[in-house]
C-alpha atoms as one frame of an Amber mdcrd trajectory, in Angstrom:
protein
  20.352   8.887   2.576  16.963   9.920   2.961  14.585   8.017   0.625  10.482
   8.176  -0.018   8.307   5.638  -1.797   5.647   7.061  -3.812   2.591   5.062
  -4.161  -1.450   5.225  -4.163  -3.204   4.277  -1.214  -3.940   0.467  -1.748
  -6.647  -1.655   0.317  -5.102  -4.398   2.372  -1.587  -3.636   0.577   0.031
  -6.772  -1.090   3.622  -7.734   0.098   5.493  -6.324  -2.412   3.747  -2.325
  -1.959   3.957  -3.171   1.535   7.554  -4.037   1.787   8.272  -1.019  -0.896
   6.734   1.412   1.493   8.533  -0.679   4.800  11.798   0.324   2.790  11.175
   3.894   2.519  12.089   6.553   5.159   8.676   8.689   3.692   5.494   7.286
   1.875   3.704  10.227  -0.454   0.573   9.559  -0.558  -0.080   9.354  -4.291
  -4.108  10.541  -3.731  -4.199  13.057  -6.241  -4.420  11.156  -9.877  -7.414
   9.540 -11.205  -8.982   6.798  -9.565  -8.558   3.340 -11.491 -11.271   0.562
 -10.494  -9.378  -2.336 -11.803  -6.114  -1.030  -9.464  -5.657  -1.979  -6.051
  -7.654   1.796  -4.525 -10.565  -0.151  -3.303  -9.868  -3.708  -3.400  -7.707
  -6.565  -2.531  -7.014 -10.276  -3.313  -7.337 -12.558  -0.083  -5.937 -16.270
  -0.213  -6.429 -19.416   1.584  -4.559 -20.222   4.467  -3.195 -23.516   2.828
  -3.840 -22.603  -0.992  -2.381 -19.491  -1.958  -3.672 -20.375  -5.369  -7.358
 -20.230  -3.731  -8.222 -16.319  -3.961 -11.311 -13.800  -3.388 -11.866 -10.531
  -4.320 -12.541  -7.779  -0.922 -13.643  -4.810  -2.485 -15.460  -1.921  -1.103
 -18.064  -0.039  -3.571 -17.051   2.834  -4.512 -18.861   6.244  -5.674 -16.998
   8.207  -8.085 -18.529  11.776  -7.909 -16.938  13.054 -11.143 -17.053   9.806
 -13.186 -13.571   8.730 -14.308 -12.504  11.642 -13.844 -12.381  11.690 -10.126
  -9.182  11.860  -8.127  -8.948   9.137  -5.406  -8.824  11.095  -2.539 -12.344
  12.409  -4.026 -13.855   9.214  -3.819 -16.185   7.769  -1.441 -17.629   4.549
  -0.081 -21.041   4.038  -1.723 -22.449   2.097   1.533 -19.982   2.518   4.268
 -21.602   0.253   6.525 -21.367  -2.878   4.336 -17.871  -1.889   3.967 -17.617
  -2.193   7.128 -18.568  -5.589   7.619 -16.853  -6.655   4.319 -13.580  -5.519
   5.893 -14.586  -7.308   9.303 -16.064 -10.433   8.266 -13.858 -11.607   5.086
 -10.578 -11.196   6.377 -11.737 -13.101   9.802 -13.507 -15.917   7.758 -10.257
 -16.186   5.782  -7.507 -15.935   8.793  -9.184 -16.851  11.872  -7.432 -20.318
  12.300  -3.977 -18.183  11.880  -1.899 -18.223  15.378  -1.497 -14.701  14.716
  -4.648 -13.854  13.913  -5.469 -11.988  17.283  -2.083  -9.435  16.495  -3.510
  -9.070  12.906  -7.010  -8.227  14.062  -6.049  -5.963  16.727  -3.539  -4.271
  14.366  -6.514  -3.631  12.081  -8.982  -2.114  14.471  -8.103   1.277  14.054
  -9.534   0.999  10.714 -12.921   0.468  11.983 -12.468   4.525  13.338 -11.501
   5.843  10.286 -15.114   3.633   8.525 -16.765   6.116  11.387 -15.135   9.282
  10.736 -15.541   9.235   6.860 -16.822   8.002   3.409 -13.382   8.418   1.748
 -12.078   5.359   0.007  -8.859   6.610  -0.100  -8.764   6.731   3.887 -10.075
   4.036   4.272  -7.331   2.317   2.302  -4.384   4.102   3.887  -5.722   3.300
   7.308  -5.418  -0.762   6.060  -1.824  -0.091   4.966  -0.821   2.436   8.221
  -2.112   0.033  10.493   0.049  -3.136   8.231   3.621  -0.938   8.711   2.523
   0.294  12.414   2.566  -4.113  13.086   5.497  -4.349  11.544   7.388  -1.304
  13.596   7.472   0.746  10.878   8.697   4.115  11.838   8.795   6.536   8.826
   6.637   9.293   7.971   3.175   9.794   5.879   2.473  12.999   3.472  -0.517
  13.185   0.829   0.609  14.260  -2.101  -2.789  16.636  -2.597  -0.753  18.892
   0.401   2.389  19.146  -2.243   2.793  21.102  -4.784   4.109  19.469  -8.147
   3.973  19.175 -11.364   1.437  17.309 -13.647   4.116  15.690 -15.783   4.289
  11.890 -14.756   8.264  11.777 -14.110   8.436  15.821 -13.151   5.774  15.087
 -10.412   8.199  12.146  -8.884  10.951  14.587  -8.802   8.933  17.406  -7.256
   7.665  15.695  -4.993  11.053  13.350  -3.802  12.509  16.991  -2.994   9.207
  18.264  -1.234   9.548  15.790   1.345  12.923  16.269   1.768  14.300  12.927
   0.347  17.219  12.373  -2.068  16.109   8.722  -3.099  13.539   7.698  -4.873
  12.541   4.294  -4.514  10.231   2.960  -7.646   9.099  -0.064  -8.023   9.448
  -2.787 -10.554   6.428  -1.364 -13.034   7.541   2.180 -11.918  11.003   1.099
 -13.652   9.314   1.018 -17.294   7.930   4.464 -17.659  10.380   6.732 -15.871
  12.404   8.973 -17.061  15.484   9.790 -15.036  16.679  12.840 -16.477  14.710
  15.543 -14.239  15.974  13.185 -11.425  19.535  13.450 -12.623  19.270  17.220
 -13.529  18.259  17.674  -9.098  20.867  15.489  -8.070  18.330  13.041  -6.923
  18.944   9.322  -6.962  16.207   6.365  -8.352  16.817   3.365  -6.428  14.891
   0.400  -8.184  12.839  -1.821  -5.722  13.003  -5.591  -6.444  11.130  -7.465
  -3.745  11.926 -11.637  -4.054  10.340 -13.696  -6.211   9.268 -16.929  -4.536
   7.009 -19.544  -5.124   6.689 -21.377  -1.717   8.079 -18.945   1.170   6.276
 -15.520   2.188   7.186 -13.548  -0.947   4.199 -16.342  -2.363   2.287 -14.178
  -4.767   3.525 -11.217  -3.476   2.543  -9.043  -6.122  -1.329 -10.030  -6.303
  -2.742 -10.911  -2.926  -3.307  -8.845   0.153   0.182  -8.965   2.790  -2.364
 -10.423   5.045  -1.997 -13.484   3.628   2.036 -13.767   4.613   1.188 -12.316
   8.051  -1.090 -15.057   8.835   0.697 -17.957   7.510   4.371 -16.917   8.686
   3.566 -14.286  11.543   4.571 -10.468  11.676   8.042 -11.309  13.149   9.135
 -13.477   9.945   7.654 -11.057   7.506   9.164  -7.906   9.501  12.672  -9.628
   9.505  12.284 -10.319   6.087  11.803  -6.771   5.333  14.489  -5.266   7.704
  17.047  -7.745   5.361  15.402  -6.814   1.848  15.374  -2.854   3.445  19.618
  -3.408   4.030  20.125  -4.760   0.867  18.348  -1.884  -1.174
């Protein structure tokens, strides 16, 4: 079974996108639909070390060049060199006094390349979630949608673009779930899979669907979290 996760590019991924896309054998890029400022495209809820409950918005401005209208890989960072610092300084200030603070850091340093190479939001915010999986051994593959062709049909597009990878498994997430209709799936043989990450109030899966994976790196280490993956990833 070959199986893709379909999903935006999110800054500083929370656990539960993370561990969808850890799950998958392919993430699609989702960069071609219209960029949402109150999603996750361009920022990302950080937490305290010892208060979960204690949070802060990291959020990079963004430029929309066709007003809301603009697709998110057309987006760009409206001062990339304070969004440089934002993504240096915050998540240091917030994760310094982690014992795994020097793996996260380091993991995250290819970032800073991609902040010198371009302006796009979108980038920017894969790079965060690449360099996330690439910590946790992740070994699957990364297309952009915008280099498939499918249809403009919400549920269509899924299915179109599930076989243009090459995948027979779709994996959707719990919001995913509501919307989608399962009969194109059904009429290409394809398989939906729902995605149900743990809900937990005082181990890693901690707000799992609001703040930054960062937070569950830091406080439990990238060995916990990836083992807690590689179980949730057998069981799906």
């Amino acid at each position: 079974m070959r199986s893709c996760a379909i999903h935006q590019p999110n800054l500083l991924p929370r656990l539960s996108t993370l561990a969808k896309l850890y799950a998958a054998d392919i993430w699609v890029v989702l960069d071609d639909v219209q960029f949402v400022r109150r999603d996750y495209q361009h920022r990302a809820r950080l937490a305290t070390l010892d208060n979960p409950q204690q949070q802060q918005w990291l959020s990079v401005e963004t430029h929309l060049p066709q007003g809301r209208a603009t697709l998110i890989r057309d987006a760009q960072l409206a001062d990339p060199q304070r969004a440089t610092r934002r993504l240096d300084q915050l998540p240091a200030q917030y994760y310094h006094t982690s014992p795994h603070w020097q793996l996260l850091h380091a993991a995250l340093e290819p970032v800073a390349h991609t902040l010198t190479e371009t302006a796009s939001t979108a980038a920017v915010a894969e790079a965060t979630t690449r360099a996330l999986l690439n910590l946790l051994g992740w070994r699957g593959t990364v297309v952009r949608s915008s280099d498939l062709i499918a249809s403009s049909d919400r549920s269509e597009r899924l299915v179109d673009l599930t076989s243009a990878v090459g995948a027979n498994t779709y994996l959707c997430g719990t919001g995913g779930m509501r919307y989608l209709d399962s009969r194109p799936f059904m009429e290409r043989r394809l398989n939906v899979r729902a995605f149900r990450p743990p809900v937990a109030a005082e181990d890693l899966w901690t707000g799992a669907a609001k703040i930054t994976a960062l937070w569950a790196l830091a406080v439990y280490g990238p060995n916990c979290v990836g083992a807690a993956f590689d179980n949730l990833r057998t069981a799906t």
